[in-house]
C-alpha positions in Angstrom: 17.6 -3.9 -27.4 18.6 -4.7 -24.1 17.3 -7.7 -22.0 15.7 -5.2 -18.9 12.8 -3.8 -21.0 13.2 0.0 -19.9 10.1 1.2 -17.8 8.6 3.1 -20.6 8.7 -0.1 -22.9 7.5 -2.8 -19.9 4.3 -1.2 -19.6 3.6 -1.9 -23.3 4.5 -5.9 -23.2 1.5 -6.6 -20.8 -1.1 -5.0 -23.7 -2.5 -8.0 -25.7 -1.8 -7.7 -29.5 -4.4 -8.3 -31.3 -3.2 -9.5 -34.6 -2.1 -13.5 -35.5 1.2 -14.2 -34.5 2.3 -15.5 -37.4 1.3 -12.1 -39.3 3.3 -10.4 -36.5 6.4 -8.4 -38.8 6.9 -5.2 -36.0 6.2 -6.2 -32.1 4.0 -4.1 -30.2 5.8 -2.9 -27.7 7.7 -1.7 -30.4 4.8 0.1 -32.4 4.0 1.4 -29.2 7.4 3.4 -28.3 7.8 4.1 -31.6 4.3 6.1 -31.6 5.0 7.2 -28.2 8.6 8.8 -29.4 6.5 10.8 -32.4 4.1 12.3 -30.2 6.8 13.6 -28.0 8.5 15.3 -30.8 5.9 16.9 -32.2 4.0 14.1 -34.5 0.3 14.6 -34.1 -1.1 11.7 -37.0 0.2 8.4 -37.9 1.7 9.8 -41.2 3.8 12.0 -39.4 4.7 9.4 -36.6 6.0 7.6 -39.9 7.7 9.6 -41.3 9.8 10.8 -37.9 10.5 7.4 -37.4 12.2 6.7 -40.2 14.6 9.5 -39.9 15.6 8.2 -36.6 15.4 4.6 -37.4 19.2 4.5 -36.4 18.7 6.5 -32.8 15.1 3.9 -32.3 17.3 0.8 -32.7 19.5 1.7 -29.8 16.5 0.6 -27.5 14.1 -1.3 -30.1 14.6 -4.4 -32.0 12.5 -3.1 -35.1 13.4 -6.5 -36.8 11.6 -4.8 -40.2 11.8 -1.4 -40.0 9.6 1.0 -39.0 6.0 0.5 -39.5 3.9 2.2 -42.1 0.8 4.8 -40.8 -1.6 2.4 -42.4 -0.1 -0.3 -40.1 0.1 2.1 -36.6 -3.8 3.4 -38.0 -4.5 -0.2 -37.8 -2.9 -1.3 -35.1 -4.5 1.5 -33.0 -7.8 0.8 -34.6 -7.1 -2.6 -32.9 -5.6 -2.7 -29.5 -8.3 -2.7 -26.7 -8.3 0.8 -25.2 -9.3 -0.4 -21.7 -6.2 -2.6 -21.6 -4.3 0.5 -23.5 -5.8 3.0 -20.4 -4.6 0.0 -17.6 -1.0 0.5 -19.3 -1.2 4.3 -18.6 -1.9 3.6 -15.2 0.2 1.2 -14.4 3.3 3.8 -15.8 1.9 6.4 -13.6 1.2 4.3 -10.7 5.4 4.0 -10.9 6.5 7.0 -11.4 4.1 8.6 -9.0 3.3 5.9 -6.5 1.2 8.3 -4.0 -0.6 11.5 -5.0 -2.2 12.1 -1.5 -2.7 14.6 -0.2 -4.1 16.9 -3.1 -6.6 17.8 -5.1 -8.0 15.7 -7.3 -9.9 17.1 -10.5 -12.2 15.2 -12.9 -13.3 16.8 -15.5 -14.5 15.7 -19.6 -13.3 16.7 -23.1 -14.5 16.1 -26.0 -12.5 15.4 -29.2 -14.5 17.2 -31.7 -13.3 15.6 -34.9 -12.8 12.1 -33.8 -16.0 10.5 -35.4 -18.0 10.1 -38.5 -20.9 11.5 -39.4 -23.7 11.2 -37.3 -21.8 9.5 -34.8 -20.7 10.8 -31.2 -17.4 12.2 -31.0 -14.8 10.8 -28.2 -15.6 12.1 -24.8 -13.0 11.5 -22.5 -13.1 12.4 -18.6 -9.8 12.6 -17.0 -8.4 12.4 -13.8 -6.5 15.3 -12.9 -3.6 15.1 -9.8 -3.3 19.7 -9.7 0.0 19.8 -7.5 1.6 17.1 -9.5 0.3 18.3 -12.5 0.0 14.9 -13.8 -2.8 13.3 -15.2 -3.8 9.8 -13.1 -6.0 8.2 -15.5 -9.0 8.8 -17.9 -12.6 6.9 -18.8 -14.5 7.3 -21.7 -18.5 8.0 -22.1 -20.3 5.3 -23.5 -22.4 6.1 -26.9 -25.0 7.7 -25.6 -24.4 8.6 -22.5 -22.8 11.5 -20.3 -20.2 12.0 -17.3 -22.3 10.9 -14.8 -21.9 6.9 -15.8 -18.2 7.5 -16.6 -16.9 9.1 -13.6 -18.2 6.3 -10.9 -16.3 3.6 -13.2 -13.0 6.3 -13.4 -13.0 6.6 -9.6 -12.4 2.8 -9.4 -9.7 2.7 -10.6 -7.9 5.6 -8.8 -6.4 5.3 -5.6 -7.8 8.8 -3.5 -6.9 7.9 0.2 -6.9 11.2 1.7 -7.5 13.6 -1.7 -9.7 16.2 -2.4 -11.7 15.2 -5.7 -13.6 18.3 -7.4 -16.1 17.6 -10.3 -17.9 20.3 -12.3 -21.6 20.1 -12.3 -22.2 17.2 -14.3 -20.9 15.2 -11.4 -22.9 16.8 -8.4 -25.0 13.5 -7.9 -25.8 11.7 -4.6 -24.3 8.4 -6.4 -20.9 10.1 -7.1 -20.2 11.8 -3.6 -20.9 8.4 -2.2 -18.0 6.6 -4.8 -15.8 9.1 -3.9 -16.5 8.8 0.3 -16.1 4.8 -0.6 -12.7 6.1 -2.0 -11.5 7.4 1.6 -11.4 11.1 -0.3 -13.1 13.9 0.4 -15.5 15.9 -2.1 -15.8 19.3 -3.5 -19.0 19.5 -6.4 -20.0 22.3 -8.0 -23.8 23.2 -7.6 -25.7 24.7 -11.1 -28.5 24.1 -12.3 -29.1 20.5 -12.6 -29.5 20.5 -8.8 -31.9 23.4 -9.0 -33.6 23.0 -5.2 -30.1 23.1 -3.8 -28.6 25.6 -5.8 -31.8 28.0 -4.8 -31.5 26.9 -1.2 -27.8 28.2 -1.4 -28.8 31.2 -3.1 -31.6 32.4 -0.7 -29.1 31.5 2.1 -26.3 33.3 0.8 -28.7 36.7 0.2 -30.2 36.5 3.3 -26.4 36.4 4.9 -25.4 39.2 2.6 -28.4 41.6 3.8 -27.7 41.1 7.5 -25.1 42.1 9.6 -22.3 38.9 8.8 -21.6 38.4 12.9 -25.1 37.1 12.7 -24.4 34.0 10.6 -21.3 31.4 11.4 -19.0 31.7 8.6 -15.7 32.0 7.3 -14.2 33.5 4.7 -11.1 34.0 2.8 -10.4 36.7 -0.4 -7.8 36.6 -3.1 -6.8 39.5 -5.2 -5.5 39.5 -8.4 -4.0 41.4 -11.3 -2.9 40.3 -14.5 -3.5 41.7 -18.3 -5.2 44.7 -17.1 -7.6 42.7 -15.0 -8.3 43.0 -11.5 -10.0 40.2 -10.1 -11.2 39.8 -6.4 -12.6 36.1 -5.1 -14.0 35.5 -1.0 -15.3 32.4 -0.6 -17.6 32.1 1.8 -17.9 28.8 4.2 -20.8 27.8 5.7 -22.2 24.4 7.6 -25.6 25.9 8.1 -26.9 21.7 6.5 -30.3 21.9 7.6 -30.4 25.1 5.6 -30.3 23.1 2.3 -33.0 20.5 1.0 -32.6 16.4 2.2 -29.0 17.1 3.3 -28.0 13.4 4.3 -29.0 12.7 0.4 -25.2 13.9 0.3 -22.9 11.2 1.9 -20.6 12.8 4.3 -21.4 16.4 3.8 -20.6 18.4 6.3 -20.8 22.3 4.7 -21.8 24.6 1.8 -19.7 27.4 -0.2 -20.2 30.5 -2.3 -17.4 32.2 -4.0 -18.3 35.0 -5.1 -15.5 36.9 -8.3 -16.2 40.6 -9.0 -14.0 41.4 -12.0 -13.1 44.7 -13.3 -11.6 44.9 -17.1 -11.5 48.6 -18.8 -13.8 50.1 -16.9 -16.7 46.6 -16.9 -17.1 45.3 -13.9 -18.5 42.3 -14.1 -20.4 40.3 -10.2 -20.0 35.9 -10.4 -21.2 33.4 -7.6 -20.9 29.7 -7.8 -22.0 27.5 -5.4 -20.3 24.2 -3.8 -21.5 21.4 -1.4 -18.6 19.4 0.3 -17.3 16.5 2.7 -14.7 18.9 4.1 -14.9 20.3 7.6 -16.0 24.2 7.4 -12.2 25.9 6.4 -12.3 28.4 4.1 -8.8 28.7 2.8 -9.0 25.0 2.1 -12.3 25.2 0.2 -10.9 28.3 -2.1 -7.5 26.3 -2.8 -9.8 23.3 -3.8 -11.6 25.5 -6.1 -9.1 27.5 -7.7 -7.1 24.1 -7.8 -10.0 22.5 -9.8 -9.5 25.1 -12.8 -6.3 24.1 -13.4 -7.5 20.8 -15.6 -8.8 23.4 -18.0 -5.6 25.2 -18.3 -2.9 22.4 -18.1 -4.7 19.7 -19.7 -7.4 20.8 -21.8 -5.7 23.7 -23.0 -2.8 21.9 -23.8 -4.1 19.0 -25.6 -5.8 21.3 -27.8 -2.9 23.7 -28.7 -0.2 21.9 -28.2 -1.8 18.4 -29.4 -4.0 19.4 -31.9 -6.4 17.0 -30.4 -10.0 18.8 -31.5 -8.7 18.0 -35.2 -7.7 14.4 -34.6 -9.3 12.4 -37.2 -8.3 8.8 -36.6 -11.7 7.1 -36.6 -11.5 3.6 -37.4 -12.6 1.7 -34.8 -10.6 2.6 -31.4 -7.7 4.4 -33.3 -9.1 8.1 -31.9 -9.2 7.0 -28.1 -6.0 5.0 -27.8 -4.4 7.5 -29.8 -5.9 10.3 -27.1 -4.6 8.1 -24.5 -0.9 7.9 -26.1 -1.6 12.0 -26.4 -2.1 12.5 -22.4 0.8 10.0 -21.4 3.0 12.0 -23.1 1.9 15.3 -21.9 2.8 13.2 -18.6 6.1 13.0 -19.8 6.6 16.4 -20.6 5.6 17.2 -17.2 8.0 15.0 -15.5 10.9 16.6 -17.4 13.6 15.1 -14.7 15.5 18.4 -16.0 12.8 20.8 -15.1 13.7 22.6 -18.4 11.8 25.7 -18.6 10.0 26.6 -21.6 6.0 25.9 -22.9 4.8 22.5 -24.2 5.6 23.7 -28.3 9.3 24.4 -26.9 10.4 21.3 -25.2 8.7 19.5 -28.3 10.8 20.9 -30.2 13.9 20.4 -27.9 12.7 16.8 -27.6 12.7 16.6 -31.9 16.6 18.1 -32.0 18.0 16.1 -29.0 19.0 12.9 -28.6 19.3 13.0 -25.0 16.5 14.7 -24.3 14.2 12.8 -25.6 16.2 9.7 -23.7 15.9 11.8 -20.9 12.1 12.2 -21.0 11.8 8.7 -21.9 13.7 7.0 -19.4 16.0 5.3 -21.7 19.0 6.5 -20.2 
């Protein structure tokens, strides 16, 4: 191995193993890659991660010392079970603070997911909430919910952590608290929160506003606006979202640190002959500009599609069952830093997620090329 630990491999030296060190037959750093390498190509449990390993033993050695081989799934399932996920998460960001060093200016999404299978019976599953940058398409760092407990006490502690200077953060619902705005302002970023209907007087305050606008002529009201069409599948989908800063419209306004206007986009959809009539409602820190409020918002969507979406497809991560002790959430963590690496493919290969998997399983060099051990 050489003496320059490769980037990929320093961020793993500064996790604390946790076993005796005179117990210690495969380093962790070493574990680590090894596992890292797996999921890459395709590996979505410890047996499989095994037995990859072991076919590549030879390749693995060119960067890794693996003094005893490679480690058996009972020993990664362990190890995992072990390792101190907070100190596993700081590694994440530390890698990403390197290879992206600034993500401003862009939006920002938080969002949850829950890992359906991860737990034992009667217990709650993981719930991870994850830090989203959408025009990097890289994720920035992820907290989990305490047992009992929801988004709202994981986000403030994610936001720490993340440097926003000059972002847009948007957060579904869940997050539309007083508390939260005011972590994110303290963050030098600006917010965009979605309003349902655990904010009931505000989103009814928006509501009335918004018909009372719609049933008057619209020179009457200050606004702006900005539509989007789009066709795909058969669908034809039309989106204006409407900007107002009409505050003392809306109910204790300064409750909401920084806000400075309100917004309704409202979809009409039309699929064989249904048409079908959405609004949603958002408060945010933004100055009134509409084509910046409806990128923010269509922006936000894309944590479902590129992160969520791909974690379960392409990850399998709703049937992860490693559930002794942290295995499940540092094994989700080693899950999203390599959907990071797929995303900064320094080839810009084309292809989905299952394709460059399987290019990173077949070659050599691409799967050096991914992991920076060129």
């Amino acid at each position: 191995m050489p003496q320059t630990p490769h980037p990929i491999l320093d961020i793993f030296t500064r996790v604390t193993d946790p076993r005796h060190s005179s117990k210690v037959q495969h380093p962790l750093p070493d574990v680590l890659t090894v596992a890292v390498c797996g999921a890459l190509v395709g590996a979505d449990t410890f047996e499989e991660i095994e037995l990859w390993a072991k076919e590549k033993l030879l390749w693995l050695r060119q960067f890794l010392s693996l003094p005893n081989g490679i480690p058996s799934h009972d020993t990664f399932a362990r190890l995992f079970g072990l390792i101190d996920p907070r100190e596993f998460e700081a590694a994440f960001r530390r890698w990403v603070g390197g290879v992206l060093p600034s993500v401003s200016p862009q939006v920002v999404a938080l969002d949850g997911k829950t890992s359906r299978r991860s737990a034992k019976a009667c217990q709650a599953p993981l719930h991870l909430v994850s830090a989203f940058a959408a025009d990097a398409g890289v994720i920035l760092g992820q907290q989990a919910t305490a047992a009992k407990s929801n988004e709202k006490t994981a986000i403030p502690d994610l936001l720490t952590t993340l440097a926003l200077e000059g972002c847009i953060v948007t957060i579904d619902a869940m997050g539309t608290q007083p508390s939260i705005a005011q972590a994110i302002r303290d963050r030098r970023a600006d917010y965009v929160l979605a309003v349902k209907d655990n904010q009931p007087q505000l989103k009814d305050a928006i509501d009335d506003f918004y018909a009372q606008f719609r049933a008057a002529p619209a020179v009457q009201t200050p606004h702006q606006v900005k539509e989007e069409v789009s066709k795909a599948h058969g669908r034809l989908e039309t989106r204006r979202c409407y900007v107002f800063d009409a505050l003392e419209c809306l109910p204790k306004p300064a409750r909401w640190p920084g806000l400075r206007c309100f917004a309704v986009v409202e979809s009409t959809r039309e699929t064989q002959g249904r048409t079908e009539h959405e609004h949603r409602f958002y408060i945010s820190s933004l100055a009134p500009n509409a084509d910046q409020m409806a990128n923010a918002v269509r922006q936000h969507w894309r944590i479902e599609n590129q992160v969520h979406w791909c974690l379960d497809v392409t990850f399998a991560d709703d049937q992860m069952r490693a559930r002794t002790a942290h295995a499940g959430h540092n094994l989700a963590i080693l899950k999203r830093l390599t959907l990071n690496l797929i995303r900064l493919d320094p080839a810009k290969r084309k292809g989905s997620f299952k394709t460059q998997r399987i290019l990173a399983a077949t070659s050599d060099d691409y799967r050096a090329q991914l992991l920076g051990l060129e």
